[in-house]
N, C-alpha and C positions, 0 to 999 in steps of 0.2 A: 503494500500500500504506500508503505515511502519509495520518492522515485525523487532522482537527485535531490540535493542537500536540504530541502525544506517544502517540498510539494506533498502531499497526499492526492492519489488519484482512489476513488472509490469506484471498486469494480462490481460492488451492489446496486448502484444507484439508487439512492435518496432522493425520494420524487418529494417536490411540493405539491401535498393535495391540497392546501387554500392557503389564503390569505387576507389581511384584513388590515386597512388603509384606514386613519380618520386624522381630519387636521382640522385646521380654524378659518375664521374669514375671511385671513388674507391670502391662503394659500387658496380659498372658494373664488378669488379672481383671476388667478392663475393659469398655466397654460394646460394644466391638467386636470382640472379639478372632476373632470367624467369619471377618470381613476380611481375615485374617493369611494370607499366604502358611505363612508359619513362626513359632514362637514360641520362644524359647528359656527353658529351664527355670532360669537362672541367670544374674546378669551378667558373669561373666567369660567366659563361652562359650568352653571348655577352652582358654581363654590366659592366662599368666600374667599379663598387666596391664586397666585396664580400657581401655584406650588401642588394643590390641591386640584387644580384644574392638568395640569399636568399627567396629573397621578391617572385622571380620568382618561383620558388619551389613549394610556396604554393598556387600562384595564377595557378599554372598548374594541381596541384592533386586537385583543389575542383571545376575546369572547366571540368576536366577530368569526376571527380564522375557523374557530372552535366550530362554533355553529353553522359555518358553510359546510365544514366536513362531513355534518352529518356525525360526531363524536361528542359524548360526553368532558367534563373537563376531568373525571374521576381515571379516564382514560391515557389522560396525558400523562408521560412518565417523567419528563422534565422542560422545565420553564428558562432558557437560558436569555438573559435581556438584560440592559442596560442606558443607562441616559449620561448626559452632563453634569446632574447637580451634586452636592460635596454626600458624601457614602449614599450613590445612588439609590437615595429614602424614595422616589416617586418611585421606581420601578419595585422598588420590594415591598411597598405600600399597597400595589399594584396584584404581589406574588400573591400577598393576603387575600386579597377579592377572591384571585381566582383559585385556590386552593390549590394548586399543583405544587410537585416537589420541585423547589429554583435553588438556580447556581448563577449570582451578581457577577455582572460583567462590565469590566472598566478599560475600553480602550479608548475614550473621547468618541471620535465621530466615525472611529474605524469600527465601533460595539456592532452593527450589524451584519457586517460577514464575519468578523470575530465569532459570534454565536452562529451563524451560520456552518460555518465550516467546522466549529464544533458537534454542531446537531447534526451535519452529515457525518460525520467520524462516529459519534454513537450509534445513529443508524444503523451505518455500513456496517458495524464489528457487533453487530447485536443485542448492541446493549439495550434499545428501548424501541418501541414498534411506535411508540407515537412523541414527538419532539414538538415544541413551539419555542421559535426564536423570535426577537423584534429588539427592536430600540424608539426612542423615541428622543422628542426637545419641544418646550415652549419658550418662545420670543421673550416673552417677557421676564420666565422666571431664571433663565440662560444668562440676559444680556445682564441683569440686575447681578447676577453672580460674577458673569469675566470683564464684564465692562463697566457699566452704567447702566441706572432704572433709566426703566424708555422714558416716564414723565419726568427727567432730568433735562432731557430736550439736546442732550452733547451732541455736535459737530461730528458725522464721519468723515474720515478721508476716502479717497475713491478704491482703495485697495479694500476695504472694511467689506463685513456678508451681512445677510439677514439670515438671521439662525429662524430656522422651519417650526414653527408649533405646529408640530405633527408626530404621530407615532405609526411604524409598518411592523408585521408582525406575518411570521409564513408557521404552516406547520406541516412538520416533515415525518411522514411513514416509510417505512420498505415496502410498498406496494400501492399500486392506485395511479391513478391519471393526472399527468400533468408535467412542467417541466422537471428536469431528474440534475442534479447536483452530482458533476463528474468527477473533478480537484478543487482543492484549495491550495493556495500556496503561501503560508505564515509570513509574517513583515518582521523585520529589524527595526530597533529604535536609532533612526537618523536624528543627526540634531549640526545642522550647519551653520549655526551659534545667532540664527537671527532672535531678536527678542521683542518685536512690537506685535503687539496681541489683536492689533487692527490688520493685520497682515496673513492671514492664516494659510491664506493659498499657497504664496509664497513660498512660506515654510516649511508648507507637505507636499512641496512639489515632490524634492530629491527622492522621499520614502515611499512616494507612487511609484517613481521612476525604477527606485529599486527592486520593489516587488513584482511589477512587468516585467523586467529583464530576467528577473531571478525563476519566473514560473513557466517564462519560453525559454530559457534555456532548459529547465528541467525537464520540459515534456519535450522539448524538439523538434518547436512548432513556431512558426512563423507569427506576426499579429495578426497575419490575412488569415488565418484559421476561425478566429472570429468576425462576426456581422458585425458587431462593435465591443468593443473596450471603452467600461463605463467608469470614470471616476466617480467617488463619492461627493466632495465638495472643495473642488482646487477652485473654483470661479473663474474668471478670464486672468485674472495674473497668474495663477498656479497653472492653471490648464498651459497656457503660454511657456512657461519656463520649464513645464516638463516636455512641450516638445522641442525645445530647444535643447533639451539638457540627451533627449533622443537621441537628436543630429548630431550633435558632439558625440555621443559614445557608438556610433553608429548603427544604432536598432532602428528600422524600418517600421514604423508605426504610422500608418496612413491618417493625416488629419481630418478628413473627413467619415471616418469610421470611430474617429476616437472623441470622444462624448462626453459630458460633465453632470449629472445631474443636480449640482448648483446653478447649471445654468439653463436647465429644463424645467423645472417646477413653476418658475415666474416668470410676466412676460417682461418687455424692457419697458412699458410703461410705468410700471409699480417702483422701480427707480432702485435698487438694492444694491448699486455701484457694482460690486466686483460677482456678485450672485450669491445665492443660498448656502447655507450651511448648517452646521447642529447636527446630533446624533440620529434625528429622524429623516435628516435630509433622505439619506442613500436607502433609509429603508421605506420611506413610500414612494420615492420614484421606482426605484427597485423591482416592490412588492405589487405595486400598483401599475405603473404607465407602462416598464417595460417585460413583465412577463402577460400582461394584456396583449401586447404587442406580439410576444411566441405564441401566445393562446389563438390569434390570429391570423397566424402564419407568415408574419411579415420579417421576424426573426428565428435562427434555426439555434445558434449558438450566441452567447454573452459573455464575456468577462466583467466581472463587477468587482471595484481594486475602490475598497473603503478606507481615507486617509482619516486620521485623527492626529490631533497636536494634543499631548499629554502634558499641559502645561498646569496649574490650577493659581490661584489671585493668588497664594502665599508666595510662589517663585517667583510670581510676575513681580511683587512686590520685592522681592530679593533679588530683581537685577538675575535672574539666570536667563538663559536662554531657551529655547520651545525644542525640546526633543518631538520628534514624530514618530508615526509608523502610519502603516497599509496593511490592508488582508485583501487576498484577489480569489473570488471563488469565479467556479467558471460552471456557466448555467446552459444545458442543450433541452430542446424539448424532447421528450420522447414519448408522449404518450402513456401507453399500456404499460406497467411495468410489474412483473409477477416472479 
């Protein structure tokens, strides 16, 4: 199952039999918002905090998954998920609603194929016949933590994202219809000593770049293997700088194949300068727009390469610099799988 120095290829295939997408009113203007399982009309989502509202997010995309399935929640054998806020309390706030056995996951904004490519690893080797992975982020209660409360009114610069109040959620069986989860390929903590918190693309260019490079060379496969290669949330700076950083080491990754879902969620109206971000970015574009998209036959194959900056306000405050990482699972449809 390992196949050069850090890919996992799963030779059982871990199908996604559902999924379950809900985000908020700003992502309901959006270029996607048909994706949405749910949409909610407001951020506090009849809770008194944004925190609590959050919490809601993610307890509705993996009820959601659940019940597409046609599966009990008594049935799930584990809950792997994770957000941005300090000891991921909305997502285990979340574990408690839905009564399944959870294992907290902390990679920043990489937490979604992090758990996924976990969920496929237990699949594949038998550990569990039914998995739910997701991640999630709300705007408000995000930016209030690495930046500034949005009613503070602060100046971004044009590099700066809009972190996604949204949560995606898949759930994964060894059996059943739908696309099948083939490798993953685990990320390294890059850290190229930038330190501005307004910059995140930037940042997590180099750790996308490395995890692409590191998961064709392992399987011995071209980028043209894939319809597209999806980043999580580099936005136009990062998406930029990692095909730059391509050309220089000379990997062939065609720019029109190669994708951002910071910069699919929203249209350029809504004005988000560099594009989307936050840990639910890559899992409701992901979960939502582009296996919609395999369900339709418009895509055969995916790579999804989830960056995170593993930074939090106390380092930012001590002057360190943003280590990052990537997780790249790679997603084919197949249908029937028995």
């Amino acid at each position: 199952m390992l196949t050069g120095q850090r890919t996992w290829t799963f030779a059982n295939k871990p199908v996604i039999i559902s999924t379950g997408t809900v985000g908020g009113p700003f992502e309901a203007e959006g270029n996607i918002a048909e994706d949405f399982d749910l949409l909610h009309p407001d951020l506090y989502m009849e809770q008194d905090t944004f925190e609590k509202a959050h919490k809601v997010l993610l307890e509705k995309a993996g009820q959601k998954a659940i019940e597409k399935a046609g599966v009990t929640n008594d049935q799930v054998q584990f809950f792997l998920a994770g957000d941005l806020i300090n000891q991921i309390t909305p997502t285990s706030f979340s574990a408690k609603t839905l009564g399944t056995p959870y294992l907290g996951l902390f990679g920043a904004c990489s937490t979604s194929m992090a758990g996924l490519a976990l969920s496929a690893f237990l699949i594949n080797a038998g550990g569990a016949n039914y998995v739910l992975t997701g991640a999630s982020s709300h705007n408000a209660a995000v930016e209030k933590q690495f930046r500034y409360p949005t009613e503070y009114g602060g100046q971004k610069p044009p590099t700066a994202q809009w972190t996604v109040t949204g949560a995606g959620t898949a759930l994964l069986s060894k059996d059943g219809q739908g696309p099948v989860v083939t490798s993953a390929t685990i990320g390294k903590v890059i850290d190229m000593g930038m330190n501005d918190p307004f910059n995140m693309g930037g940042a997590m260019a180099p750790a996308a770049v490395d995890t692409i490079e590191a998961h064709l060379n392992d399987l011995n496969v071209d980028a043209s293997y894939y319809d597209l290669i999806i980043t999580g949330d580099l936005g136009k700076i990062g998406r930029q700088i990692s095909l730059d950083l391509f050309k220089e080491n000379g990997t062939n990754v065609p720019e029109k194949n190669y994708v951002d879902c910071g910069l699919t969620i929203y249209r350029d109206e809504q004005n988000v300068h560099s594009g989307a971000s936050g840990a639910g970015c890559s899992a409701v574009v992901t979960y939502g727009h582009f296996l919609n998209r395999m369900k339709r036959g418009e895509l055969n194959r995916i790579l999804v390469v989830a960056t995170g900056a593993l930074l939090s306000p106390l380092t930012t405050q001590q002057k360190e610099s943003i280590p990052c990482i990537a997780h790249a699972v790679a997603i084919e449809y197949g249908g029937e799988v028995s």
